[in-house]
Residue, then its C-alpha position, 0 to 999 in steps of 0.5 A: x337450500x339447507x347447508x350442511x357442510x359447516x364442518x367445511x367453512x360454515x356460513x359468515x355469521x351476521x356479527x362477522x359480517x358487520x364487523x367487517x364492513x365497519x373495519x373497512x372503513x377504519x382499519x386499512x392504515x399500517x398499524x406499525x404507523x404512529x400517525x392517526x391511521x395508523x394508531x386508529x388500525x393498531x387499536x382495532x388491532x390488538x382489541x381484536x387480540x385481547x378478544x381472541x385471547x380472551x376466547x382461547x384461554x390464553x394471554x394475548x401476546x400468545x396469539x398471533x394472527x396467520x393468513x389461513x389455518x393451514x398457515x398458521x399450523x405449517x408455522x407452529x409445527x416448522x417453529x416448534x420443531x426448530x425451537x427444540x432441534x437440540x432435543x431431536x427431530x422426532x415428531x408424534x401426529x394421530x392418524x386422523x389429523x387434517x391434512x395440514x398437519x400431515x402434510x407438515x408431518x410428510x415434509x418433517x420427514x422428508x428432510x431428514x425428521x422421524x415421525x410416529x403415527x398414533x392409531x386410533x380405534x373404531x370411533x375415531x378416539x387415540x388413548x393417552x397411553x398410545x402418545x405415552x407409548x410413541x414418546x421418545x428421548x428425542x421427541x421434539x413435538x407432539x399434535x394432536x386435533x381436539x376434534x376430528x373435522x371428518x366424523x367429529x370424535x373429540x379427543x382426549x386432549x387434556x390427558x395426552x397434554x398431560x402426558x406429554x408435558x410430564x415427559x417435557x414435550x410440547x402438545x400442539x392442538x389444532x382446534x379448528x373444529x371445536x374453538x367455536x364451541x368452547x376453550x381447549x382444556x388441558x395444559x396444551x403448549x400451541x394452538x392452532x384454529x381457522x376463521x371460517x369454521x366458526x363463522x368467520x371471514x376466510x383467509x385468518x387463521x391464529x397461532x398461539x405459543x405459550x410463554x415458555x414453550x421453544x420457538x424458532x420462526x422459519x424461513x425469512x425474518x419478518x417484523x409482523x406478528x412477532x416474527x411468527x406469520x408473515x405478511x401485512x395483517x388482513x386487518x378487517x378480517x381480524x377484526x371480523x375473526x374475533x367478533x364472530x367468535x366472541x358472538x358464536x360462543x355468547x350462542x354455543x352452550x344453547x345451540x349445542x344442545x339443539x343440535x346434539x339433539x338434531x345430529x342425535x335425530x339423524x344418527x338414530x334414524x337413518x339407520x332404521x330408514x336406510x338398510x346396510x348403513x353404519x354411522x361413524x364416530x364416537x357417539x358420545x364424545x363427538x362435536x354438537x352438528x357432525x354426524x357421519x354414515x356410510x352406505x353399502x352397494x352406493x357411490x358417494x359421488x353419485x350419491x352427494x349430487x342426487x342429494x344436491x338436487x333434492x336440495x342439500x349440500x353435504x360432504x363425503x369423505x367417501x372413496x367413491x369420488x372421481x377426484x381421488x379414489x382412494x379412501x379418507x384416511x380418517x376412515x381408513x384409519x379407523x377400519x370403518x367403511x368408506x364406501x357411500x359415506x356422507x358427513x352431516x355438519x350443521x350450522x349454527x341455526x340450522x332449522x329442524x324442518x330441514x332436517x327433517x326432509x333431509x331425513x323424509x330425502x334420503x332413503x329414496x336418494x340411496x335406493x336410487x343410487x343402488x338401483x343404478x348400481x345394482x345389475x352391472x354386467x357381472x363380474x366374472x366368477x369361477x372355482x379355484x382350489x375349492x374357493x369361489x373367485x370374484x373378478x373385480x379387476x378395472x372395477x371401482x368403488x363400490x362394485x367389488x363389494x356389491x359383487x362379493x354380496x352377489x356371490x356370497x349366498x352361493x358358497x357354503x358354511x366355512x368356504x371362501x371368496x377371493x375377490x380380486x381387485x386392483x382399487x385401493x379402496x376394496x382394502x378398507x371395504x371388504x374388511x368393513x363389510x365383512x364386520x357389518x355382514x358377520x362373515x370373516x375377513x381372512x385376510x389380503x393376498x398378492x395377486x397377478x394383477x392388484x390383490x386378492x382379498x379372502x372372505x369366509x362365510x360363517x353365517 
């Protein structure tokens, strides 16, 4: 069954897995003990950091291994932004970063902190003078992702450090996406990745602060890990972590001119095979396996598991899901559409045959899901001051736009359509479907019930 979620966790590769179960056997001792275990465990130890380092660019007392990638960015922002108190409490994030970092932001902000959210445009991209912009006197910290987990999009790291850095304020980066693929560039100031992106076991994550940059650990002291992630150290899988991505780079430059041409393949052809789609994402300056589409008129949900019984496991960042409704906020930020939306992540190895069928699979995938949803009981329609008016009250993603695509044809050259409906995601679809179709969003309106948003027909 071809697996193309490795933007999620890609698969143990076979380097990390013998590491692994080798370092079971060693590497179970304390490695603060100076008896033999313990010495044995402490070589295992700081060989996997030399290693680690060596792959980030940076020296190995810099980087300290975490119990998650979600863990070690919570630590580097909490311990950055404690480090330069003094300086003020104003932290800058994009607003397509992962979750993580937005949660940390939200709870910065929560307890007293200001934070800034850098837009970015259509492909996913902030520019430099958007950071340049947000900064401020008392800007304690800056974060930036080096590339985005949901669309791919690299962003121009090295430039906003550079921005950042003439202003004294440190940039941390979180690499999970890219480290498997090469160094970040750029005069960063923290780094923030996690194992199983690349390859690697779950659970280790890495935090690297450079030498000179203001760092306060927070919450209780502990004695590991220069007092920076707390716990006793998952030793085997360090050890797994860092050969898994000594081995990943030793394949990367090789492997992603394959895949760029296989992702290239499918963000080609999916739009000549499958109508009313729009592929996400900057499409140069993108990650090697990531490409992203979205679908008008289908569920994402319904549409992932047709996918999963043709036998392909594929994510969404999709509204159109029953364990949200509501959109992604990497596509809502970007202003594309949400609806339908399927993210390909390729791991390293990936067949071509397989993609392929996926691309043979898909069309008549999307054509079923649209014939599901293409008759629901018709919303109710009806004039209102000159303007056609859709009720697509209690109706979910995607149905407010099929039915605004219904009706559209029935109203004349420069007259409008006021859908109305009360789910969050019509607020980022109508608009996007407007920019596909080439009519005007004229904009949203407060309603009775949800919001009214109006449409004029150009063409």
């Amino acid at each position: 069954m071809p697996y193309f979620d490795a933007a999620s966790s890609a698969p143990l590769h076979p380097v990390a897995r013998q590491a692994l179960l080798a370092s079971l056997d060693e590497g179970w001792a304390d490695p603060t003990r100076l008896y033999r275990e313990g010495r044995r465990a402490r070589m295992l130890l700081d060989a996997a950091r030399e290693a680690a380092a060596e792959a980030v660019g940076c020296r190995a007392d810099e980087l300290v291994f975490a119990s998650s990638g979600t863990r070690a960015v919570h630590a580097g922002i909490a311990g950055a932004l404690g480090g330069r108190h003094r300086i003020g409490r104003h932290l800058i994030v994009s607003a397509v970063e992962h979750s993580s970092v937005l949660h940390a932001a939200d709870a910065h902000e929560a307890g007293g902190g200001s934070v800034a959210q850098v837009e970015v445009d259509r492909q996913g991209r902030v520019t430099p003078a958007s950071y340049a912009d947000a900064l401020r006197p008392d800007t304690a910290l800056a974060c930036l992702q080096s590339a985005n987990h949901e669309v791919g999009t690299e962003q121009p790291v090295a430039e906003v450090a550079s921005v950042c850095r003439e202003s004294g304020v440190p940039l941390l980066v979180d690499a999970a996406q890219s480290l498997g693929w090469g160094p970040v560039q750029g005069d960063w100031s923290l780094l923030t990745a996690s194992a199983h992106k690349w390859g690697g076991p779950s659970g280790v994550g890495l935090l690297v602060v450079r030498k000179g940059v203001r760092f306060v650990s927070q919450g209780p002291a502990d004695e590991r890990e220069s007092g920076r992630a707390a716990g006793f150290e998952n030793l085997p899988g360090i050890v797994a972590a860092a050969a898994s991505l000594r081995a990943v780079r030793a394949e990367a430059e090789q492997e992603a001119v394959r895949l760029r041409e296989l992702t290239e393949r499918i963000r080609v052809r999916v739009p000549r095979s499958v109508p009313d789609v729009e592929v996400v994402g900057d499409p140069e300056r993108r990650l090697p396996g990531i490409v992203t589409f979205s679908c008008l008129y289908v569920d994402g949900e319904t549409l992932l598991h047709e996918l999963d019984r043709e036998g392909f496991s594929v994510s969404s960042g999709s509204s159109c899901t029953s364990s949200t409704l509501t959109p992604s906020h990497v596509l809502k930020a970007m202003g594309v559409l949400s609806e339908g939306n399927v993210r390909v992540s390729l791991p390293m190895g990936t067949p071509e045959e397989d993609v392929e069928r996926f691309l043979a699979v898909l069309p008549g995938a999307v054509a079923e899901v649209r014939e599901k949803l293409g008759a629901p009981v018709a919303a109710a329609t009806v004039r209102q001051d000159d303007a056609l008016v859709v009720d697509a009250l209690g109706r979910r993603c995607p149905i407010p736009v099929i039915e605004l695509a219904k009706v559209i044809g029935d109203v004349p050259v420069g007259g409008t359509v006021r859908v109305l409906s009360d789910d969050e995601a019509a607020r980022l679809d109508i608009p996007a479907w407007c920019e596909m179709r080439g009519q005007e969003y004229v904009g949203e309106e407060p309603a009775d019930r949800g919001s009214a948003y109006v449409v004029r027909r150009i063409s």
